[in-house]
C-alpha positions as CSV (number, residue, x, y, z in Angstrom):
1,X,2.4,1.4,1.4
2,X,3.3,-0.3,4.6
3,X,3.6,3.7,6.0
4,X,-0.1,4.5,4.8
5,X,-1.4,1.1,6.3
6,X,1.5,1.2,9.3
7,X,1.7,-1.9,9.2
8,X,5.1,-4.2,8.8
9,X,6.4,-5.1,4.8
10,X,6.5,-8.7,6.0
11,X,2.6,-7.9,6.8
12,X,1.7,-5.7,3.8
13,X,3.3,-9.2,1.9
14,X,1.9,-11.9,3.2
15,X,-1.9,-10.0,2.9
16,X,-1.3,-10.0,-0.7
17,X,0.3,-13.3,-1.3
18,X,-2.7,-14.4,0.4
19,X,-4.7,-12.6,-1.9
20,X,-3.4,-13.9,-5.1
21,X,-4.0,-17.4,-4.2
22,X,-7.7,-16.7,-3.1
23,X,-8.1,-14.8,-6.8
24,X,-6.1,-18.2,-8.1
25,X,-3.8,-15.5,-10.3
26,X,0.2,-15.6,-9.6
27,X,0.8,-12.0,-9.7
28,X,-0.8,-8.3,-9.3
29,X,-0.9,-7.9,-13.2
30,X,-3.0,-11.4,-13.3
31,X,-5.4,-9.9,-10.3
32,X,-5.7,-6.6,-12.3
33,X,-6.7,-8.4,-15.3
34,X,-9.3,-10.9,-13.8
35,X,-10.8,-7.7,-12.2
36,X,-11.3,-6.0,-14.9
37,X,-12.9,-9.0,-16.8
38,X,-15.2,-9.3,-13.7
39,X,-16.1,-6.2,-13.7
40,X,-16.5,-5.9,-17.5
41,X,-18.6,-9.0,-17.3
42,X,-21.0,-7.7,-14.6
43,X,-21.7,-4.6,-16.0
44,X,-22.5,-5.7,-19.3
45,X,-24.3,-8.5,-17.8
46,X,-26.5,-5.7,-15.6
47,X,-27.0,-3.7,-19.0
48,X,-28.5,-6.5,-21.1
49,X,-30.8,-7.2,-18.2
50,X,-32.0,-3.7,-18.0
51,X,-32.1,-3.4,-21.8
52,X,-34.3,-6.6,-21.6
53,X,-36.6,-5.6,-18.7
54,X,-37.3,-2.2,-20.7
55,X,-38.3,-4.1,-23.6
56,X,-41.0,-6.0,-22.0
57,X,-42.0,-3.0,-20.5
58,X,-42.4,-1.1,-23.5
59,X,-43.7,-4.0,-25.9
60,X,-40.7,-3.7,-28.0
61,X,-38.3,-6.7,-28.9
């Protein structure tokens, strides 16, 4: 990674430690998973609305 980014390990580290603790998760697994429940949640979250917003539209319920 630190060759793609060229930037120093110690670097590439400390950017993600930093990370983690912003995300309150302890380790990449934990960040992976919160993402994907964020994600999950947003999109199903932006399909009810739009579900919701056709209805009216339509007159349907």
């Amino acid at each position: 990674m630190q060759d793609i980014l060229f930037k120093e390990e110690s670097t590439i580290k400390n950017q993600r430690r930093r990370i983690l603790q912003k995300l309150n998760v302890s380790s990449m697994k934990e960040a992976i998973d919160f993402y994907k429940k964020t994600t999950q949640t947003s999109s199903q979250n932006f399909t009810n609305y739009h579900q919701e917003i056709f209805q009216k539209l339509v007159g349907t319920s």
